[in-house]
ChimeraX commands (.cxc) that place a marker at each C-alpha (Angstrom):
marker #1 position 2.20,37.80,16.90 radius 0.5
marker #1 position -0.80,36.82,19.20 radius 0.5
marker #1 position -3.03,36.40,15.92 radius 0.5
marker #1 position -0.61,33.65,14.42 radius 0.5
marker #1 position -0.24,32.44,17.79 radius 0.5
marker #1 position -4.04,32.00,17.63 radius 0.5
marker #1 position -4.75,30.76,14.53 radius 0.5
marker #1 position -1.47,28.40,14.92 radius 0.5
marker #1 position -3.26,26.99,18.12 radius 0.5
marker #1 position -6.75,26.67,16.09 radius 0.5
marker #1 position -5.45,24.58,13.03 radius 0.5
marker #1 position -3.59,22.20,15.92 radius 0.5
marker #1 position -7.07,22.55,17.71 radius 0.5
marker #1 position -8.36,21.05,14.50 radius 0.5
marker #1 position -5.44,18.34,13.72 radius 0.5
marker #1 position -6.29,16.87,16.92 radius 0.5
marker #1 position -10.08,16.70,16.98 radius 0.5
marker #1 position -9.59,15.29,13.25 radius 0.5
marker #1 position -7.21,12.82,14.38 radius 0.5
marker #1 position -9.36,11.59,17.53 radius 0.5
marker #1 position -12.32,11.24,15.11 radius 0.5
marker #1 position -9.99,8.86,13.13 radius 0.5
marker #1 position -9.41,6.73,16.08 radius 0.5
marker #1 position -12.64,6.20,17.05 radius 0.5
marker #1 position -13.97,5.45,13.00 radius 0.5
marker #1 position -11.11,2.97,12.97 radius 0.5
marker #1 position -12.30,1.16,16.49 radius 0.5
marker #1 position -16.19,1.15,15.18 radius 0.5
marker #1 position -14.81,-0.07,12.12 radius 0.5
marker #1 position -13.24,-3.34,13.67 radius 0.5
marker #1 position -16.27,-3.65,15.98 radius 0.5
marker #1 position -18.50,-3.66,13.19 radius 0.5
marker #1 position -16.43,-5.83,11.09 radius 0.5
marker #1 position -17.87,-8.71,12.42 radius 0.5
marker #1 position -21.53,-7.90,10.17 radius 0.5
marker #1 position -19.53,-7.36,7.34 radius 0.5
marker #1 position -17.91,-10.53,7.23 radius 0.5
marker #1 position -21.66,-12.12,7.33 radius 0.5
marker #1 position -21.92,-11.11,3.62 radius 0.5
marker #1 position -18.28,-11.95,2.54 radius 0.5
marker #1 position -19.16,-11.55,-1.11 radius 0.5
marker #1 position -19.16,-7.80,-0.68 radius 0.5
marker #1 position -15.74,-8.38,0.88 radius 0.5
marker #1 position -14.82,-10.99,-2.01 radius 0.5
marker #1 position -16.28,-8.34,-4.70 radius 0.5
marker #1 position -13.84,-5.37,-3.10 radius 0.5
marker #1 position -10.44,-7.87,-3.40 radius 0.5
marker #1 position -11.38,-7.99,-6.75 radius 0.5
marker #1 position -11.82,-3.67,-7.26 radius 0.5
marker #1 position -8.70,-3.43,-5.43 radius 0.5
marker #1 position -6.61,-6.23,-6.27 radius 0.5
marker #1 position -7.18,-7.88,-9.21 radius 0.5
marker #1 position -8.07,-4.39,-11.25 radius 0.5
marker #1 position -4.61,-3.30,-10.07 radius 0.5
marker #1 position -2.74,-6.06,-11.58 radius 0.5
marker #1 position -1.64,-4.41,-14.14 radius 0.5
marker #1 position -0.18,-1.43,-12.70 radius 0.5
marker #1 position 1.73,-3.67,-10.32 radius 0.5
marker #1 position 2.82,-6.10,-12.87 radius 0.5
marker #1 position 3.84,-3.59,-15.65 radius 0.5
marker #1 position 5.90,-1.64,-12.64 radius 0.5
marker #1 position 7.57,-4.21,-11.04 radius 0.5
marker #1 position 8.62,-5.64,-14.71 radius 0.5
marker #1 position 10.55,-1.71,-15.34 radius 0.5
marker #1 position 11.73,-1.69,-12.06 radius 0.5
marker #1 position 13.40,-5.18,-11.68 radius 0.5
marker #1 position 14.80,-4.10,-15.41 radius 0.5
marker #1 position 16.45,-1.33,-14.16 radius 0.5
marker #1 position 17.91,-2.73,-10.90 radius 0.5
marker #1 position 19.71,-5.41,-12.84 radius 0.5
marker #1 position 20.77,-2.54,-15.24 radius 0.5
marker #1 position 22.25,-0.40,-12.30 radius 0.5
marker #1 position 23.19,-3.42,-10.47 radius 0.5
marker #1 position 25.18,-4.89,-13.38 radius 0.5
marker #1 position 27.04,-1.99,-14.00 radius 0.5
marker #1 position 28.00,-1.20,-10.22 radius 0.5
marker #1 position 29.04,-4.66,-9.54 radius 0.5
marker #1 position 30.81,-5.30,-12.62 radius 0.5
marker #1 position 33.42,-2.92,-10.90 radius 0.5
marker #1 position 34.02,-5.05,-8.29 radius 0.5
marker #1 position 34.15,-8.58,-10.48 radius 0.5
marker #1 position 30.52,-9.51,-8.97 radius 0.5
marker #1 position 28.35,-9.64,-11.53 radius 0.5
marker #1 position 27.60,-13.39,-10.70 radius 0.5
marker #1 position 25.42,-11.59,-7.56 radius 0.5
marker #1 position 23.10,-9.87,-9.15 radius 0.5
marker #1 position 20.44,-11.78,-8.03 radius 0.5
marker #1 position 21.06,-11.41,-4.61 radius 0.5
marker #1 position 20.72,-7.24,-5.57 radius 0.5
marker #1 position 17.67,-7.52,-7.34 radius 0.5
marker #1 position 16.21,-10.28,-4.52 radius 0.5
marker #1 position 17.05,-8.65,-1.42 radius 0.5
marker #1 position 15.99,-4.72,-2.56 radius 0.5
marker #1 position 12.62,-5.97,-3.80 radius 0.5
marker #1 position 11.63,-8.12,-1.05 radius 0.5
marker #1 position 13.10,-5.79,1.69 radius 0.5
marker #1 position 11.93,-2.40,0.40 radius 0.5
marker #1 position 10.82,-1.60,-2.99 radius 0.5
marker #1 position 8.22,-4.41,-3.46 radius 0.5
marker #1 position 6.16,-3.46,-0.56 radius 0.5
marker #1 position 7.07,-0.23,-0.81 radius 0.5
marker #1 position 6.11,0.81,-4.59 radius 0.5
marker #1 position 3.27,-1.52,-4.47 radius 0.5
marker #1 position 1.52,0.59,-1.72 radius 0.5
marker #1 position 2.50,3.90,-3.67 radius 0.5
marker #1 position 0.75,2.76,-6.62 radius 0.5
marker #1 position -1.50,0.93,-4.48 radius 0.5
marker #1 position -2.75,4.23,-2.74 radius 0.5
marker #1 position -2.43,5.87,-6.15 radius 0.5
marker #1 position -4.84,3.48,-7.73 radius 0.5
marker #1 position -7.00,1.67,-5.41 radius 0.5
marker #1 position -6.74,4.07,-2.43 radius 0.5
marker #1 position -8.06,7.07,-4.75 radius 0.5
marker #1 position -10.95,5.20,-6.01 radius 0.5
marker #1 position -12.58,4.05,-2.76 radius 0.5
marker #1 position -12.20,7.29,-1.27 radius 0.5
marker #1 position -14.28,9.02,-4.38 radius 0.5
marker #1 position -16.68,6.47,-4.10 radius 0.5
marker #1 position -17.59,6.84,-0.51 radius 0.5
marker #1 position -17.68,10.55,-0.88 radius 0.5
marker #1 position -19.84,10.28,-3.87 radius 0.5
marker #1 position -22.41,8.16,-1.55 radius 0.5
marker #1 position -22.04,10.90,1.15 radius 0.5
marker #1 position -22.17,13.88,-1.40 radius 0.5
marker #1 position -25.37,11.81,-3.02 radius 0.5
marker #1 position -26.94,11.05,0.46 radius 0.5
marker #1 position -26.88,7.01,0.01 radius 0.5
marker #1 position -24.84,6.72,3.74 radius 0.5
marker #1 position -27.72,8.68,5.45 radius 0.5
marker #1 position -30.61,6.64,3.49 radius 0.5
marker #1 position -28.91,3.76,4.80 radius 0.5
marker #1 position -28.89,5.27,8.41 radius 0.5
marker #1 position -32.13,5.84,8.27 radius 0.5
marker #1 position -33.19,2.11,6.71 radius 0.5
marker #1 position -31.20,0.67,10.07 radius 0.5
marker #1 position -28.58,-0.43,7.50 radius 0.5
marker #1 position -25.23,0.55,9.16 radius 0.5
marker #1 position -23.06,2.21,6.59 radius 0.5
marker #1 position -19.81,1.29,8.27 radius 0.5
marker #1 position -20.60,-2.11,8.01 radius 0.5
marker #1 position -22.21,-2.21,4.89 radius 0.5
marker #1 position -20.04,-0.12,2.93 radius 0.5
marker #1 position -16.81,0.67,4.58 radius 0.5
marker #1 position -15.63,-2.61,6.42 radius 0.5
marker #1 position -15.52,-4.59,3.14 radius 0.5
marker #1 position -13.72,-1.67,1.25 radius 0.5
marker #1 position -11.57,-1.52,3.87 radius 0.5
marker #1 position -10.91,-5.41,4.47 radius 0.5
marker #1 position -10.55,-5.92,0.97 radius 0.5
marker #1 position -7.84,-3.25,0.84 radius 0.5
marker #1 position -5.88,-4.82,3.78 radius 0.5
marker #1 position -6.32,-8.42,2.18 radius 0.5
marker #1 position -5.23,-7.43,-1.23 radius 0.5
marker #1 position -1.93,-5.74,-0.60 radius 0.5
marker #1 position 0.60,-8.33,0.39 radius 0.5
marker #1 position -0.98,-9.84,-2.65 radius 0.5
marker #1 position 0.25,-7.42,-4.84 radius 0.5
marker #1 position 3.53,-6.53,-3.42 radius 0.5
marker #1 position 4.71,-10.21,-3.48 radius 0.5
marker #1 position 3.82,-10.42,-7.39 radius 0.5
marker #1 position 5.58,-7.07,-7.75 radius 0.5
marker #1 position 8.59,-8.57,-6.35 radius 0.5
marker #1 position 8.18,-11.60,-8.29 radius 0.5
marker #1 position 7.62,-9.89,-11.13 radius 0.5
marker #1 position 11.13,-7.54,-10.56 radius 0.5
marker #1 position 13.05,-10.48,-10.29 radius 0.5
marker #1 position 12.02,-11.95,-13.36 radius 0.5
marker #1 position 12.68,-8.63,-14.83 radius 0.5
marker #1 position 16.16,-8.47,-13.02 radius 0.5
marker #1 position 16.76,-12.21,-14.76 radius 0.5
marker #1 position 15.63,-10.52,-18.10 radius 0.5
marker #1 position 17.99,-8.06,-18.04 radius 0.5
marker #1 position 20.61,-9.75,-16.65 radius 0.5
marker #1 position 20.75,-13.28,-17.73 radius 0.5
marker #1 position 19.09,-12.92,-21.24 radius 0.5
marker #1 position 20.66,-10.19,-22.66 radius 0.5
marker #1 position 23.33,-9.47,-20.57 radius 0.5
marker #1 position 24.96,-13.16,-20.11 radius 0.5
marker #1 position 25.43,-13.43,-16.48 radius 0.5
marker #1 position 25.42,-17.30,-15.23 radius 0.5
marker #1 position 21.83,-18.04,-14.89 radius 0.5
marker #1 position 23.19,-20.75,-12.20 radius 0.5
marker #1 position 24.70,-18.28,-10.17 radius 0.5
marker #1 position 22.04,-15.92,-10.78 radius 0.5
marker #1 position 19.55,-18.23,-9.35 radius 0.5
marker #1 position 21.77,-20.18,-6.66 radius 0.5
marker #1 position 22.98,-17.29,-4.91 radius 0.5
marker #1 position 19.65,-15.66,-4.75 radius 0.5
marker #1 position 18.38,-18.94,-2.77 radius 0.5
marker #1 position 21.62,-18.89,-0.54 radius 0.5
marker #1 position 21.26,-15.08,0.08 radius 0.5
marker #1 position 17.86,-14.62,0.33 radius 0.5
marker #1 position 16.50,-15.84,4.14 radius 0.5
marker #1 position 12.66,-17.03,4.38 radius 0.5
marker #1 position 12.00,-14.97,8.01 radius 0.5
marker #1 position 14.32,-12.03,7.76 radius 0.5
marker #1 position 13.85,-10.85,4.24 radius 0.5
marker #1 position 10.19,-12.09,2.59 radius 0.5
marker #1 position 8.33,-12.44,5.99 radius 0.5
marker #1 position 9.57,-9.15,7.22 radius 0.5
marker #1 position 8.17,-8.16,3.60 radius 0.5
marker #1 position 4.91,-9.37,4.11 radius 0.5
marker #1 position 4.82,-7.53,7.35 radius 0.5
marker #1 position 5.46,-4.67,6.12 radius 0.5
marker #1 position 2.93,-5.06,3.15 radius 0.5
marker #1 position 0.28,-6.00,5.31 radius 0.5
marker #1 position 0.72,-3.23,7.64 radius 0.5
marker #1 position 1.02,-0.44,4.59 radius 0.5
marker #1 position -2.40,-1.95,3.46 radius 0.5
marker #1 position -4.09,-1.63,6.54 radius 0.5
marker #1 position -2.75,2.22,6.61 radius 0.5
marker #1 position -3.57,2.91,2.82 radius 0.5
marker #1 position -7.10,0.76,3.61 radius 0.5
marker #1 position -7.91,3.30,6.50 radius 0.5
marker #1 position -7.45,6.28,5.24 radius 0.5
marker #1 position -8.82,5.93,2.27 radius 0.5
marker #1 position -11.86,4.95,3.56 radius 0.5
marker #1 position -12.02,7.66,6.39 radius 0.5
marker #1 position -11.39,10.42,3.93 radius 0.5
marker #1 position -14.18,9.13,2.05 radius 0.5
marker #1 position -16.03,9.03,4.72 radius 0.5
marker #1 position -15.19,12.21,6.33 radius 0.5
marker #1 position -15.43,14.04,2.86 radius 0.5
marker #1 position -17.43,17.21,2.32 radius 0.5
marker #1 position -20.38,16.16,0.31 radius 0.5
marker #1 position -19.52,19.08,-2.26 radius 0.5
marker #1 position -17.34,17.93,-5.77 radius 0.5
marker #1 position -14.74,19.87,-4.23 radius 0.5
marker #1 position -14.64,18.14,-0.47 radius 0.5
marker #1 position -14.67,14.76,-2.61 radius 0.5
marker #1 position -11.61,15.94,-5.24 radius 0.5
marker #1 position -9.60,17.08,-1.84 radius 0.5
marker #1 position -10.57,13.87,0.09 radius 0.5
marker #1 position -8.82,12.18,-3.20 radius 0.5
marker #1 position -6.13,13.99,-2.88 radius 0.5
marker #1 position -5.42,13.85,1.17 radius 0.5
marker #1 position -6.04,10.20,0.40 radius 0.5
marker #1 position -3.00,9.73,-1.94 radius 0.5
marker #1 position -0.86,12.41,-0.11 radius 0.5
marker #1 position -1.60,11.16,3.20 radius 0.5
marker #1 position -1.23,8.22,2.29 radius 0.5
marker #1 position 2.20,8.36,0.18 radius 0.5
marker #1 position 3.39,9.57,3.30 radius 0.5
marker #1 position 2.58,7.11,5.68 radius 0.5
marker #1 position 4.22,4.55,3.95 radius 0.5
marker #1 position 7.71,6.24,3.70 radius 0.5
marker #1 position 7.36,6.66,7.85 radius 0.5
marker #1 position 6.34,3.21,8.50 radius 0.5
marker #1 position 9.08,1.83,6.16 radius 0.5
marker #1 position 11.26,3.30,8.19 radius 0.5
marker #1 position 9.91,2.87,11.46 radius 0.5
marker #1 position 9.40,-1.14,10.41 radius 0.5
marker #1 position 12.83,-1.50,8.38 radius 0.5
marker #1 position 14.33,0.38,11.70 radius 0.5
marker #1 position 12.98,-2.50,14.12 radius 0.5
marker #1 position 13.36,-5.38,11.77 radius 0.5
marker #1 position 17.30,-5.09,10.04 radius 0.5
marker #1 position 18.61,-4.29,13.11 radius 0.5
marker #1 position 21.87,-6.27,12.76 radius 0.5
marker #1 position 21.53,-8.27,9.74 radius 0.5
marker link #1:1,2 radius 0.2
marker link #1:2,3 radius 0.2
marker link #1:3,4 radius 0.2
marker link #1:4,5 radius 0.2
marker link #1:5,6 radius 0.2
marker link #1:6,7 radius 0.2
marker link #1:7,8 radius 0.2
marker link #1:8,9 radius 0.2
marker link #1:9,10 radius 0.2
marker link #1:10,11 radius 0.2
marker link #1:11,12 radius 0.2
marker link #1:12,13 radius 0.2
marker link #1:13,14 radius 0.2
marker link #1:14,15 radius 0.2
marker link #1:15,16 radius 0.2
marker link #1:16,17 radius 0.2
marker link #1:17,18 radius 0.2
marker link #1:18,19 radius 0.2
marker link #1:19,20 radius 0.2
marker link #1:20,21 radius 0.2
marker link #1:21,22 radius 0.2
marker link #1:22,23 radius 0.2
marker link #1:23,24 radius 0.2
marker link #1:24,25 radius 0.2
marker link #1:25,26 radius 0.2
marker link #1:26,27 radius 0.2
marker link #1:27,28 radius 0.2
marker link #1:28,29 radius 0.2
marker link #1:29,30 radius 0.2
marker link #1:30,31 radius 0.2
marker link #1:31,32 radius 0.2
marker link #1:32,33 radius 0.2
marker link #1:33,34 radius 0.2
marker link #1:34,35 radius 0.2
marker link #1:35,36 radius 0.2
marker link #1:36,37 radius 0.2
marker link #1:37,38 radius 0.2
marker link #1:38,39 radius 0.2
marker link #1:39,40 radius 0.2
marker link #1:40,41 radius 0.2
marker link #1:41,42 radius 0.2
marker link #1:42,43 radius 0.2
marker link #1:43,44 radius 0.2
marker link #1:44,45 radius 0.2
marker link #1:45,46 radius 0.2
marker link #1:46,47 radius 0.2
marker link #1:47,48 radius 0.2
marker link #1:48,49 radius 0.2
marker link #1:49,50 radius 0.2
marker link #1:50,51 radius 0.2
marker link #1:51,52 radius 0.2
marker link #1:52,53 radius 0.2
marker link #1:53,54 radius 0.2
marker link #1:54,55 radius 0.2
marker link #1:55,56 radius 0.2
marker link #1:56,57 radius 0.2
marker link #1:57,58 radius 0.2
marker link #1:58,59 radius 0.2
marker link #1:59,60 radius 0.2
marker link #1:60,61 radius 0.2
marker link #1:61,62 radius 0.2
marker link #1:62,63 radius 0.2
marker link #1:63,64 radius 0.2
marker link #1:64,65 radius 0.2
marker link #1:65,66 radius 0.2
marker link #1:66,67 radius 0.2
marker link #1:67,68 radius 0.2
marker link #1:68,69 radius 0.2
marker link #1:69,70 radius 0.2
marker link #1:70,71 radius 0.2
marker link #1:71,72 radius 0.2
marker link #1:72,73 radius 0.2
marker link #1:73,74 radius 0.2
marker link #1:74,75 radius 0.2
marker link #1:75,76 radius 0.2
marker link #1:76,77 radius 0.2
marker link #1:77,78 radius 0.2
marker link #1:78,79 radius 0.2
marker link #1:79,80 radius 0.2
marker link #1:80,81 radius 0.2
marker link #1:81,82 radius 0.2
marker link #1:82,83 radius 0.2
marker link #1:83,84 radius 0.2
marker link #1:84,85 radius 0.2
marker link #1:85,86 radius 0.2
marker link #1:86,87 radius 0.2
marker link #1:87,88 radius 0.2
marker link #1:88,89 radius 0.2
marker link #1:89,90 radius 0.2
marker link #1:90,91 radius 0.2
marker link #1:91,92 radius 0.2
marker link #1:92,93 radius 0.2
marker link #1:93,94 radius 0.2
marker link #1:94,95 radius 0.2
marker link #1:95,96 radius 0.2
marker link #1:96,97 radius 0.2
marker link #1:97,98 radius 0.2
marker link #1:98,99 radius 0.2
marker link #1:99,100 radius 0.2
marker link #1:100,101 radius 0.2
marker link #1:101,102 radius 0.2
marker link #1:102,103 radius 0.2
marker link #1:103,104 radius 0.2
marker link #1:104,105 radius 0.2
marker link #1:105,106 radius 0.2
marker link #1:106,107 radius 0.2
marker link #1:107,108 radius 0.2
marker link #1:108,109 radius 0.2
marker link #1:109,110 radius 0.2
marker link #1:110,111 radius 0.2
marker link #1:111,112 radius 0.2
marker link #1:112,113 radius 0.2
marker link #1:113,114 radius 0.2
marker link #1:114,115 radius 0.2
marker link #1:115,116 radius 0.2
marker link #1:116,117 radius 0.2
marker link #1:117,118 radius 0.2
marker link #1:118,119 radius 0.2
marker link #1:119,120 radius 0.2
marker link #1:120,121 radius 0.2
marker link #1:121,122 radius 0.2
marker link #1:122,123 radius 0.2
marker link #1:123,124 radius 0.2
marker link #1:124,125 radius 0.2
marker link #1:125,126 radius 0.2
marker link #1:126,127 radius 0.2
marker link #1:127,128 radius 0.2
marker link #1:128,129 radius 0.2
marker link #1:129,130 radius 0.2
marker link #1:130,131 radius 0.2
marker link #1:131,132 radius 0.2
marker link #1:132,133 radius 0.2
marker link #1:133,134 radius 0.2
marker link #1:134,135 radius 0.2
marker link #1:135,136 radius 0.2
marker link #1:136,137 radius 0.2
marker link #1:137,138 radius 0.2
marker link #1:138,139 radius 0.2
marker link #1:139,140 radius 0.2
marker link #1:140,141 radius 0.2
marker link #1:141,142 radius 0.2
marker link #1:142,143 radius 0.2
marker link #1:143,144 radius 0.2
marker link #1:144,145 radius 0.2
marker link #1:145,146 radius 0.2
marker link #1:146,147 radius 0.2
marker link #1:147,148 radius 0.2
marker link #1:148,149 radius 0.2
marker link #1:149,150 radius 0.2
marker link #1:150,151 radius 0.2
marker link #1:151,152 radius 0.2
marker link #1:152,153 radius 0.2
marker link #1:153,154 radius 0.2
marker link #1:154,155 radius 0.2
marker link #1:155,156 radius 0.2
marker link #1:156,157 radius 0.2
marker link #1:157,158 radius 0.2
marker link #1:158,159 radius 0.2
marker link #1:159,160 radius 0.2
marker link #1:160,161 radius 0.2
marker link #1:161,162 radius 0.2
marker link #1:162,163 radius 0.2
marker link #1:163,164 radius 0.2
marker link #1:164,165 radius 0.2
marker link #1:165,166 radius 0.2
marker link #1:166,167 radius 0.2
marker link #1:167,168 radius 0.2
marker link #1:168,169 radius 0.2
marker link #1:169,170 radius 0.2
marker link #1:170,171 radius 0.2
marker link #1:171,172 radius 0.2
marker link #1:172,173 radius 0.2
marker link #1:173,174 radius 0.2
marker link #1:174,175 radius 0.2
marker link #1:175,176 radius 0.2
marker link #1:176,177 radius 0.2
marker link #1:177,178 radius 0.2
marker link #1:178,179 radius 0.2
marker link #1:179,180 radius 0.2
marker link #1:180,181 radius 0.2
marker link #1:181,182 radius 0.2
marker link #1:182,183 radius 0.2
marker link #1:183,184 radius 0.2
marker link #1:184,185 radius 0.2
marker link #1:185,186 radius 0.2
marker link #1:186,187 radius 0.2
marker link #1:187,188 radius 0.2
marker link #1:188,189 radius 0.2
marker link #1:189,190 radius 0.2
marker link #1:190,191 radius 0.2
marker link #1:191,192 radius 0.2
marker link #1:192,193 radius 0.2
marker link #1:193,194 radius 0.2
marker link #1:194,195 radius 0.2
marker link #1:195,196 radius 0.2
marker link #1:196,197 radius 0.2
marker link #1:197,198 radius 0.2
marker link #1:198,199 radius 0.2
marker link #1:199,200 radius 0.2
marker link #1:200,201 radius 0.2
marker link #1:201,202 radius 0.2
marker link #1:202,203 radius 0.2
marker link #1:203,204 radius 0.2
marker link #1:204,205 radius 0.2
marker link #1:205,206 radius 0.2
marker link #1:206,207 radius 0.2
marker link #1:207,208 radius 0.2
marker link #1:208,209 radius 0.2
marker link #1:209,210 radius 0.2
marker link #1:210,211 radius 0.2
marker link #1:211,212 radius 0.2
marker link #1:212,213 radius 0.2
marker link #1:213,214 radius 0.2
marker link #1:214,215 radius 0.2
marker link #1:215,216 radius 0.2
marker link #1:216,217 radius 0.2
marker link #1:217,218 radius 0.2
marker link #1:218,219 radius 0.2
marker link #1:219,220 radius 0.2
marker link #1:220,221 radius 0.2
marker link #1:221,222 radius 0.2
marker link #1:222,223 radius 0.2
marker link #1:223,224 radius 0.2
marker link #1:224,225 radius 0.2
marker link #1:225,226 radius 0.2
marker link #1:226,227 radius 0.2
marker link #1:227,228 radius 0.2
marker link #1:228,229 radius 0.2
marker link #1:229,230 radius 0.2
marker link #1:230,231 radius 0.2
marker link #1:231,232 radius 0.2
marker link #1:232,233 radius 0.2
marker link #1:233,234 radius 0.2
marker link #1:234,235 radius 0.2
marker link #1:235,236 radius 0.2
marker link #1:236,237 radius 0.2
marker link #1:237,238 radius 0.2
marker link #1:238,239 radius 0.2
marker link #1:239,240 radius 0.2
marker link #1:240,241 radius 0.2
marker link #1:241,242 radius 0.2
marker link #1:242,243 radius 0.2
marker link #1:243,244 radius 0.2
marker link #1:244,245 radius 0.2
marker link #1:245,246 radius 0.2
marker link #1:246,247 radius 0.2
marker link #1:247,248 radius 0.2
marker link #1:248,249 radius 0.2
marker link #1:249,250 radius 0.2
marker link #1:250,251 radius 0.2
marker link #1:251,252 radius 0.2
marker link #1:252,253 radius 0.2
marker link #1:253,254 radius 0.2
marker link #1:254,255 radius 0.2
marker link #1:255,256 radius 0.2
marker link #1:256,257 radius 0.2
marker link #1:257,258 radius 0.2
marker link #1:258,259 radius 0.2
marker link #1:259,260 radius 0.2
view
C-alpha cells in the first residue's frame, strides 16, 4: 500500500513539475513574441502550413457534416410540421458548437500533429541547440511563429467549416429534399443573432487555437530527441489536445448560453 502510495505521489510529483514547465514556456513564449513578429513572413509562411494546407480537411468535413444535420434535422422536425426551420438547426449547431468544435479536432489532428513532429525532429536532430549556441533564440525563431500562426489560423477555419455545413445543410435540404429555400434562408437570418451565436463562435475558436497552438508546440519542444519521444509527443499532442477542447467547450458554452 505504501509503494502505490509512493509511486502515486511520484507520477503527481511529475504532473506538476511538467505542468509548471508549461507555464513558464508559454510566458517566454509571449515575451519573445515580440522578435518573432520582426520577421512576419515566418509567421505568414506558418498560416499557410496550418491553414491553408488544412483546407481541405475542413472543407470536405464540414460539407458531410452539414449533409447529415439537415438529414437528421429533416427527419426529426418533419414530426413536428417544422421542416421550414431547418436552417435555423443546421445554423445555430454549427456556429454554436460543431464548427469550432470539429474544426479544432481535425485541426489538432492535422496541423497540431505536424508542428509537434517537426519541432521534435529539430530537437532529436540538434538544430534548437545549434541555434542556442549561434545566439539565435529558438523560441523566437521557431516556436512563436508556429505557434502564432496556429492561433491566427483557426477561427479561419472553423468559420469556413460552418459556412461550408450550411451550404451542405441547404444541399440536402433545399435541393433534394424541397424545403422552401425562402424559409430556409429567412429564418436562419431571424434566428441566428450576430453576438450571441457567431461571436461567441469565434471566441471559442480562437481560444481552442491558442490551446491546440500551445501544446503542440510545447510537446514538440519538450519531446525526447529519440523517434520514439517524437512519435509519443505526436500522440500527447492530438490526445491532449482532443481533450482540451471538449473541456473548454464546455467551460465556454457554460459561461456564454447561460439563458438564451
Amino acid at each position: 500500500m505504501l509503494d502505490l502510495v509512493a509511486a502515486l505521489g511520484h507520477r503527481l510529483n511529475e504532473k506538476l513539475i511538467r505542468l509548471g514547465f508549461a507555464t513558464r514556456f508559454f510566458f517566454m513564449l509571449l515575451v519573445y513574441s515580440g522578435q518573432s513578429f520582426t520577421r512576419l513572413h515566418l509567421t505568414i509562411r506558418e498560416i499557410y502550413f496550418s491553414g491553408v494546407l488544412s483546407l481541405l480537411i475542413i472543407l470536405v468535413s464540414g460539407l458531410f457534416v452539414g449533409l447529415v444535420l439537415g438529414l437528421q434535422g429533416y427527419e426529426t422536425l418533419q414530426r413536428y410540421g417544422s421542416s421550414d426551420a431547418l436552417g435555423v438547426l443546421v445554423a445555430l449547431s454549427l456556429t454554436r458548437e460543431l464548427g469550432p468544435v470539429v474544426a479544432g479536432l481535425l485541426f489538432a489532428s492535422r496541423a497540431g500533429s505536424s508542428v509537434t513532429a517537426e519541432i521534435g525532429l529539430m530537437k532529436a536532430t540538434e538544430q534548437l541547440t545549434a541555434m542556442d549556441m549561434m545566439a539565435v533564440n529558438p523560441i523566437a525563431r521557431v516556436v512563436a511563429p508556429r505557434f502564432w500562426g496556429g492561433v491566427i489560423a483557426m477561427p479561419l477555419l472553423a468559420a469556413m467549416f460552418s459556412a461550408m455545413g450550411v451550404f451542405g445543410g441547404y444541399l440536402i435540404g433545399v435541393v433534394f429534399i424541397g424545403v422552401d429555400e425562402g424559409a430556409f434562408w429567412s429564418q436562419m437570418q431571424s434566428s441566428v443573432d450576430f453576438r450571441e451565436d457567431i461571436v461567441n463562435g469565434v471566441i471559442k475558436s480562437f481560444v481552442f487555437g491558442v490551446a491546440v497552438s500551445l501544446i503542440a508546440v510545447f510537446e514538440g519542444y519538450d519531446s525526447a530527441p529519440t523517434a520514439e519521444g517524437v512519435s509519443r509527443a505526436i500522440t500527447r499532442t492530438v490526445v491532449t489536445s482532443a481533450l482540451a477542447i471538449l473541456a473548454l467547450d464546455f467551460v465556454l458554452t457554460s459561461f456564454m448560453f447561460r439563458g438564451v
